[in-house]
NUFIKOL-600565 format. One line per field, with one value per residue (C-alpha): residue number from 1; chain; x, y, z; residue in one letter. Coordinates in Angstrom, 2 decimals, always signed. Layout:
N
seq <- c(NUM_...) .
mol <- c(A_...) .
east <- c(X_...) .
north <- c(Y_...) .
up <- c(Z_...) .
type <- c(A_...) .
This chain:
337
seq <- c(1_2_3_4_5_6_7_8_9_10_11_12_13_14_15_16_17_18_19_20_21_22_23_24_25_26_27_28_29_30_31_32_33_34_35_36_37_38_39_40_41_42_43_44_45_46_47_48_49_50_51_52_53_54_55_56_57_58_59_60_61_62_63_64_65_66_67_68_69_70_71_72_73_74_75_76_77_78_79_80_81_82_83_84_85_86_87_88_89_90_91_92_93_94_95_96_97_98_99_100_101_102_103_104_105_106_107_108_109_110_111_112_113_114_115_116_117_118_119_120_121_122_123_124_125_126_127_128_129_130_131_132_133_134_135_136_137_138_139_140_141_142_143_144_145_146_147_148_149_150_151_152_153_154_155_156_157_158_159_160_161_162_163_164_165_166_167_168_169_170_171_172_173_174_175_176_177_178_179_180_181_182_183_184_185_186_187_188_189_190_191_192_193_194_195_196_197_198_199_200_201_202_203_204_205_206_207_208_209_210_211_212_213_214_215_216_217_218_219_220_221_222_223_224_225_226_227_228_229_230_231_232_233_234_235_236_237_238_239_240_241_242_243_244_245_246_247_248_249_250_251_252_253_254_255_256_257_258_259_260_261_262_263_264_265_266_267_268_269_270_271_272_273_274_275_276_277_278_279_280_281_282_283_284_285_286_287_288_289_290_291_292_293_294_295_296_297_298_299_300_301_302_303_304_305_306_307_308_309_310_311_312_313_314_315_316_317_318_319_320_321_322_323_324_325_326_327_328_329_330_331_332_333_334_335_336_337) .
mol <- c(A_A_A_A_A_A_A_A_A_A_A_A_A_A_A_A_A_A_A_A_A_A_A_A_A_A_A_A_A_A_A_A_A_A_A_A_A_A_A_A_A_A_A_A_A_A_A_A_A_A_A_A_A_A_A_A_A_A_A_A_A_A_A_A_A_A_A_A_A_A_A_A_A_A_A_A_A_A_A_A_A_A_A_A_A_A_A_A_A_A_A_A_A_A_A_A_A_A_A_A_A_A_A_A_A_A_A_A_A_A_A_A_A_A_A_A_A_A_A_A_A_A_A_A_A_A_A_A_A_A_A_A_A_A_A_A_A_A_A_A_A_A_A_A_A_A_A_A_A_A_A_A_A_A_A_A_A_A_A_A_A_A_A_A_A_A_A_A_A_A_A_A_A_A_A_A_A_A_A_A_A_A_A_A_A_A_A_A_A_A_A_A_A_A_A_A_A_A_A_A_A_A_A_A_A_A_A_A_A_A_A_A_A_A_A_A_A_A_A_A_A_A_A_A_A_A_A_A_A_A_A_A_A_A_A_A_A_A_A_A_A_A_A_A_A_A_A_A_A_A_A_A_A_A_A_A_A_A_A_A_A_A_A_A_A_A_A_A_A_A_A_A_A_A_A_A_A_A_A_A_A_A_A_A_A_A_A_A_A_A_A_A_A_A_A_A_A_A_A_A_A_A_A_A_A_A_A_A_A_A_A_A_A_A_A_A_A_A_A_A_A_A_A_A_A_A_A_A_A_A_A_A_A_A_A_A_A) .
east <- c(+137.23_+134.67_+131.60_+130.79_+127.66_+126.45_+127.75_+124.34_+126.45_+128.84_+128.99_+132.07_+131.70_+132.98_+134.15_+132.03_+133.58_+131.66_+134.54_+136.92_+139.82_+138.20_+139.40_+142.96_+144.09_+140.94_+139.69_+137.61_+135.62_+132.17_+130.03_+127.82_+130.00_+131.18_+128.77_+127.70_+129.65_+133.16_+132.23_+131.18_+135.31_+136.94_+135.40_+136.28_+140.25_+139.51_+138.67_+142.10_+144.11_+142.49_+142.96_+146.70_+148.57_+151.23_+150.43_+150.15_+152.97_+154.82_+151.80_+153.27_+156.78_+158.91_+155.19_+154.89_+151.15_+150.64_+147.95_+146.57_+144.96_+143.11_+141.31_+142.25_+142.00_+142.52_+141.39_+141.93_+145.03_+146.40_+144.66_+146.09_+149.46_+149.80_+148.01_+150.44_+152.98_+151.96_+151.27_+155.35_+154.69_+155.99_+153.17_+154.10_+152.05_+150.73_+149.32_+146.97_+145.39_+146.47_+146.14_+143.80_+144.00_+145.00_+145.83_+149.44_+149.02_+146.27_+144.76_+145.49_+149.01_+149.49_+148.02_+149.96_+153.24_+152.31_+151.44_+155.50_+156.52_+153.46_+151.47_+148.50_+146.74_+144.51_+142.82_+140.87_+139.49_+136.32_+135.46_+134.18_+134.72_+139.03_+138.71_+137.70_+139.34_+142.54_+141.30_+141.18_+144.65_+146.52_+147.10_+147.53_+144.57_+143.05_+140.70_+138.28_+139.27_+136.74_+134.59_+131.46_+129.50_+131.11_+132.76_+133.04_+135.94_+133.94_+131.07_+132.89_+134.34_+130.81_+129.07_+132.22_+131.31_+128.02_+129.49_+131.81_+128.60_+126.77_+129.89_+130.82_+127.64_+125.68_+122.46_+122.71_+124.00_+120.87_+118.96_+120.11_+118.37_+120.27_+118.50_+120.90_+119.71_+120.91_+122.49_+122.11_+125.55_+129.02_+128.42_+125.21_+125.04_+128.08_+126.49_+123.32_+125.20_+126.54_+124.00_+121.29_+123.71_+124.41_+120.97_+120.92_+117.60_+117.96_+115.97_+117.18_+116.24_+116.66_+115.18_+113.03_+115.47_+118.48_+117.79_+120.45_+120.71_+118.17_+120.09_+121.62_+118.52_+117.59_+120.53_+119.84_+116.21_+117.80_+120.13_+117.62_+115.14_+117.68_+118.77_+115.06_+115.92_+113.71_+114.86_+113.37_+114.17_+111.97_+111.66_+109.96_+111.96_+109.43_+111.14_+113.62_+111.84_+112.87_+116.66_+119.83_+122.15_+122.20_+124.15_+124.90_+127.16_+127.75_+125.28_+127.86_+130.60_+133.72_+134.24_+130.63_+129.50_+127.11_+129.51_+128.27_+124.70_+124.78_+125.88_+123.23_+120.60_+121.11_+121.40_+117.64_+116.57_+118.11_+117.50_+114.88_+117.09_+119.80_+120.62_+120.15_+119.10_+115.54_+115.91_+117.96_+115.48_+112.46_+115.41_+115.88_+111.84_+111.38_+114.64_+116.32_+119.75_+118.95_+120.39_+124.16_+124.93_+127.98_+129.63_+132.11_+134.01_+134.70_+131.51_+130.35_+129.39_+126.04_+124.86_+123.80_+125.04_+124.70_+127.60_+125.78_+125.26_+128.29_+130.18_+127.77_+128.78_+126.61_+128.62_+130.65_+132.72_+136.13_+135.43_+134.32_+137.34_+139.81_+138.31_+139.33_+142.31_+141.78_+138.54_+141.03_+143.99_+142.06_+140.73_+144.93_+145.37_+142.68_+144.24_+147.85_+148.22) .
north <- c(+17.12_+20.20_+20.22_+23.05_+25.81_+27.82_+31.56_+33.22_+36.37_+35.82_+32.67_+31.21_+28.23_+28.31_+25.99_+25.83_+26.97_+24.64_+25.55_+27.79_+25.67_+25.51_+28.84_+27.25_+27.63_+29.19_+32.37_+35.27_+36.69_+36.80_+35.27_+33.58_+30.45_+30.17_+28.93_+30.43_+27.79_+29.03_+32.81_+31.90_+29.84_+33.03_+35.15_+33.49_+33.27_+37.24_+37.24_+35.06_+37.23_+40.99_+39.54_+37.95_+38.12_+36.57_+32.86_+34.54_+36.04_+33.36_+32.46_+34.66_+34.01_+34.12_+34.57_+37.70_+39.12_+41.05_+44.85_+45.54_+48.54_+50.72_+52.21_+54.83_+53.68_+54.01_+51.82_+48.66_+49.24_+50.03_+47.03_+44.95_+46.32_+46.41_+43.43_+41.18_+42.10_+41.20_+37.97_+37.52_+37.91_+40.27_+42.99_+44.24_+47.90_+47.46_+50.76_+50.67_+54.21_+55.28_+52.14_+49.81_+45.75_+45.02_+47.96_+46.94_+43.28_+41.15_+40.16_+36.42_+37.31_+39.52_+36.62_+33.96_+36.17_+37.13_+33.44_+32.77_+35.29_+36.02_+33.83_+35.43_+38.43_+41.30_+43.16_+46.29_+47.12_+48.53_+45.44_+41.91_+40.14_+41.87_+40.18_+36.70_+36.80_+37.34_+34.65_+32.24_+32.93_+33.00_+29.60_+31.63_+32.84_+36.31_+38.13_+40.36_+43.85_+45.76_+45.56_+47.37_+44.28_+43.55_+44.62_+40.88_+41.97_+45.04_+42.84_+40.47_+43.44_+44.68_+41.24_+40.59_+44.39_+43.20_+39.27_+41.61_+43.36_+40.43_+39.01_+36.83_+34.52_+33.63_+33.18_+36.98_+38.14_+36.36_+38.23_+41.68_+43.37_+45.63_+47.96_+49.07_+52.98_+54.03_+53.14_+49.62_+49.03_+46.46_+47.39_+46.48_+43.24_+41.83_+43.06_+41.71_+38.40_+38.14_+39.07_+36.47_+33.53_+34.70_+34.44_+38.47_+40.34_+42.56_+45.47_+47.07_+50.72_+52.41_+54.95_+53.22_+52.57_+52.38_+48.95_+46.28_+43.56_+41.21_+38.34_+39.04_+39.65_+36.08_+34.83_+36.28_+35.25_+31.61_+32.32_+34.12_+31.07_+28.80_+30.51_+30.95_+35.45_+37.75_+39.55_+42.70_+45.03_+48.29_+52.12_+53.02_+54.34_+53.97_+50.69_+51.53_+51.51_+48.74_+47.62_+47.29_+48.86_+51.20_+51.21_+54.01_+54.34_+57.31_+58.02_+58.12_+55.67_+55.39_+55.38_+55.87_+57.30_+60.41_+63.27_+66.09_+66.03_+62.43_+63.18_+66.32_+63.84_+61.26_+64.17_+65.11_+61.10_+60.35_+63.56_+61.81_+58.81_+60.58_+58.53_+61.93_+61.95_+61.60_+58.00_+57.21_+57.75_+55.71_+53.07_+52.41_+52.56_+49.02_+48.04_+47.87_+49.17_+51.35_+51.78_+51.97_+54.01_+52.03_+53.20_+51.32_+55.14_+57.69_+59.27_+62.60_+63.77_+66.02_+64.20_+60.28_+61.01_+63.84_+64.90_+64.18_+60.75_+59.85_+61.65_+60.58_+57.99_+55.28_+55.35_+52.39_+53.68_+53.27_+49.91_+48.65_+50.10_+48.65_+45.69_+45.33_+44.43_+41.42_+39.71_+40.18_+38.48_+35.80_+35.23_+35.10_+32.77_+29.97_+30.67_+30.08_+28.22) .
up <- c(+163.17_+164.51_+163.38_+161.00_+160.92_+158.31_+158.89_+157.58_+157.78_+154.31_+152.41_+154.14_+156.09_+160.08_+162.08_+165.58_+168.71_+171.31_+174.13_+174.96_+173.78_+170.03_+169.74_+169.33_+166.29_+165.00_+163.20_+165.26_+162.40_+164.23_+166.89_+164.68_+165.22_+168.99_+172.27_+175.16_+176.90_+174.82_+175.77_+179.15_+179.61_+177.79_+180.77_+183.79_+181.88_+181.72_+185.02_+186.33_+183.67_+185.22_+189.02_+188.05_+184.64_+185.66_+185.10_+181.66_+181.04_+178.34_+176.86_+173.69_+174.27_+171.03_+168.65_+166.90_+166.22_+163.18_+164.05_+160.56_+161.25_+157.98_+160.49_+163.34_+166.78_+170.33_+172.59_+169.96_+169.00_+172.23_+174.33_+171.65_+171.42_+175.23_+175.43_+173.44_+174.90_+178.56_+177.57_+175.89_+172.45_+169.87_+168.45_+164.84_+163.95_+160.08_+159.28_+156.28_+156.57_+153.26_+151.68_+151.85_+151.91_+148.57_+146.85_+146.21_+146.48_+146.27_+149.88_+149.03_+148.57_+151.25_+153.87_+152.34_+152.86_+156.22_+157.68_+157.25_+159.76_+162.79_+164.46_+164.43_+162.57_+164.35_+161.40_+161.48_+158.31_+156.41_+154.54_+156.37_+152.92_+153.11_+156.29_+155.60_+152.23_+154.51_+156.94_+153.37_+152.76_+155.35_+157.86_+161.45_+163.17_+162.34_+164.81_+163.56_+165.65_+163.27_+160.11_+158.62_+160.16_+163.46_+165.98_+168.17_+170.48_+171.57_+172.57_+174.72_+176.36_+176.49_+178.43_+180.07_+181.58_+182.90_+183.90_+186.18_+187.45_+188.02_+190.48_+187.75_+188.22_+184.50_+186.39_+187.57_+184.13_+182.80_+184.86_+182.80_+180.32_+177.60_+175.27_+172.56_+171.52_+167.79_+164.70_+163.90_+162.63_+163.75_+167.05_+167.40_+165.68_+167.62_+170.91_+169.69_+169.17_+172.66_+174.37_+173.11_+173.62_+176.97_+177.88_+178.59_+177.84_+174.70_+173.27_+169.91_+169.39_+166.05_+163.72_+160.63_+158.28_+160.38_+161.78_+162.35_+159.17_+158.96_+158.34_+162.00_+163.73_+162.56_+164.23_+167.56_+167.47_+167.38_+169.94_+172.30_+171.63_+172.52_+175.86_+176.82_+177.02_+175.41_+172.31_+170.46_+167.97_+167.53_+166.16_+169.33_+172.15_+174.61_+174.80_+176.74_+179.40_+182.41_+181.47_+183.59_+181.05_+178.48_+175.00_+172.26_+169.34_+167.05_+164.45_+161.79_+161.45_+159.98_+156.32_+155.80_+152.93_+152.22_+153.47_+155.05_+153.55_+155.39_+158.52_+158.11_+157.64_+160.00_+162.99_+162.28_+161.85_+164.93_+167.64_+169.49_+169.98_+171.86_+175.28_+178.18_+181.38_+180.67_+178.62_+181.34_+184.14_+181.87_+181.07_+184.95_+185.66_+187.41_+187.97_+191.61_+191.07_+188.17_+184.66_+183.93_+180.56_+177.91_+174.53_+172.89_+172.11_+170.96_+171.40_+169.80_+173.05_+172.41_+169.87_+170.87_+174.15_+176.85_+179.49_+182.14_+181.47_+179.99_+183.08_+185.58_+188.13_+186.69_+183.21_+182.70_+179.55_+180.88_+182.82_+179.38_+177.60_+180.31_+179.42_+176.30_+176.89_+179.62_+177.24_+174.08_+176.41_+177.23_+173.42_+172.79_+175.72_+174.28_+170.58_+171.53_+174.86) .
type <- c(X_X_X_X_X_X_X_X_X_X_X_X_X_X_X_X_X_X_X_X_X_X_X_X_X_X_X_X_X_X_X_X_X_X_X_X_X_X_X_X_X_X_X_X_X_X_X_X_X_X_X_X_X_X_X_X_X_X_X_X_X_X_X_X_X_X_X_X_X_X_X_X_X_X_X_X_X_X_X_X_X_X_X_X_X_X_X_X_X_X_X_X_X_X_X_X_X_X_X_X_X_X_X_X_X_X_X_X_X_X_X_X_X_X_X_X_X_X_X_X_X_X_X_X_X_X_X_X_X_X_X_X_X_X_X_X_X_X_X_X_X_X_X_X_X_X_X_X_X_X_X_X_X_X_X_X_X_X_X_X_X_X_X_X_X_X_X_X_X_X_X_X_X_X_X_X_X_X_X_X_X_X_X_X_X_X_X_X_X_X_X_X_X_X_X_X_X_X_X_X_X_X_X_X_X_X_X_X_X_X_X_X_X_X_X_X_X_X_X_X_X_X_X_X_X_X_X_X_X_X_X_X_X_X_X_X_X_X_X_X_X_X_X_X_X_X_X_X_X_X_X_X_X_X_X_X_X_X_X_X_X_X_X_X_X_X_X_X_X_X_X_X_X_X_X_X_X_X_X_X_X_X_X_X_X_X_X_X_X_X_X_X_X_X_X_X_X_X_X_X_X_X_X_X_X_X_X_X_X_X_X_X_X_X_X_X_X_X_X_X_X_X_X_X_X_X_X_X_X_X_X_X_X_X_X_X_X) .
């Protein structure tokens, strides 16, 4: 039997994911749980899977994968969809966008019904708790593609990025720094997350106030110990200065609340952390090959982000959303092969 760790992150227990092949079988509700060693397998399968799928092709053949989306989407439910279906299986749409996990039935029911017909759930949803109260239920894996506290499919798509970068070596990648500019939200704590066990230098960047959960932080203080990289998290964007890659998200998420006297306010709290070409320049001060500029999209273009950086040829937007699809792939490989 795995050995278990305490998720500080909710009060539900996780199994540890030491290797790539403990992901067999197993929930993907955060990173709190899984190694460096696990993410560090799941990217060289991404890497085989992006150079060749077809020694992949069956590795779904005759499962069917539930997409529980309450959420729009792009890029998720489209790597996913497209994704599944290269690898053989069978990828059934749930669209939740007008109404929410359990509305009609509770979330224990609907997981219990739903484990006797797919192998696997992908659920996108506003709620972590929805998500590992579904997780509870139901006996087939579910992968968190979304929540209001992370985002962990985004971030291996993120590092995986950068692994590509670095010619797939870890001692390169380790050699990175990434300074996250913005709203300290899912995004940031599952990037946060992967970076730190992956050894890769991190610098957090928000407004006072706006600052990524502490509980989280914590986490990646352990993980950054443990991997000997250096880890920060500040209001001053000075910071920036002397890192490899660059990271924004919108200021205003999803389903967040406050309306337009919200988004209002956190415009004017968060104007001088806009990534342009000036943060850009003090971001690459120091560093050989510059600073590359990545969003996990859609991006309100003006606002955290300028066109010329997000058009500019050292923006890595697309490569990262491409990737998507080949890091969630080989996450679906490891959990069903």
């Amino acid at each position: 039997m795995a050995a278990t760790t305490l998720n500080t992150n909710s009060a539900r227990d996780l199994p540890r994911i030491d290797a790539a092949a403990g992901f067999r079988g197993a929930d993907l509700l955060t990173l709190s749980n899984v190694s460096q060693r696990a993410v560090l397998e799941l990217f060289e399968t991404a890497r085989r899977s992006k150079a060749d799928a077809t020694p992949y092709r069956k590795v779904l053949d005759g499962k069917a994968v539930a997409l529980l989306f309450e959420k729009p989407s792009l890029r998720t439910k489209v790597s996913f969809d497209v994704g599944v279906a290269r690898l053989g299986g069978h990828p059934v749409f749930m669209d939740h966008s007008a109404q929410r996990l359990g509305a009609r039935e509770s979330v224990r029911d609907y997981g219990k019904n739903l484990e006797r017909w797919v192998d696997g759930i992908v659920a996108r949803v506003y709620l972590q708790s929805a998500l590992e109260e579904l997780a509870d239920s139901a006996k087939c894996p579910v992968i968190n593609a979304l929540s209001d506290r992370f985002h962990p499919c985004q971030a291996f798509a993120d590092l995986f990025t950068l692994f590509e970068m670095a010619e797939h070596q870890h001692s390169r990648l380790r050699e990175t720094r990434i300074v996250y500019v913005g709203d300290g939200n899912n995004v940031c704590h599952s990037l946060m997350q992967a970076s730190t066990l992956l050894g890769v230098g991190t610098t957090v960047i928000t407004p006072k106030g706006f600052g990524p959960a502490e509980d989280v932080v914590r986490e990646c203080e352990v993980f950054a110990k443990a991997a000997g990289s250096a880890f920060l998290v500040t209001t001053d964007v000075n910071a920036a200065e002397g890192h490899d890659a660059v990271y924004t998200d919108v200021w205003v998420s999803m389903g967040q609340a406050g309306g337009v006297d919200e988004v209002t306010r956190r415009r004017k709290v968060f104007a001088k952390y806009q990534v342009n070409g000036e943060l850009m320049e003090r971001a690459a001060r120091g560093r050989r090959a510059g600073a590359v500029f990545m969003h996990c999209l859609p991006a309100q273009r003006g606002l955290e982000v300028t066109d010329d950086v997000i058009d500019s040829p050292r923006s890595v937007v697309y490569e990262q959303a491409e990737n998507r699809m080949h890091a969630q792939n080989a996450l679906l490989v490891h959990m069903f092969a």
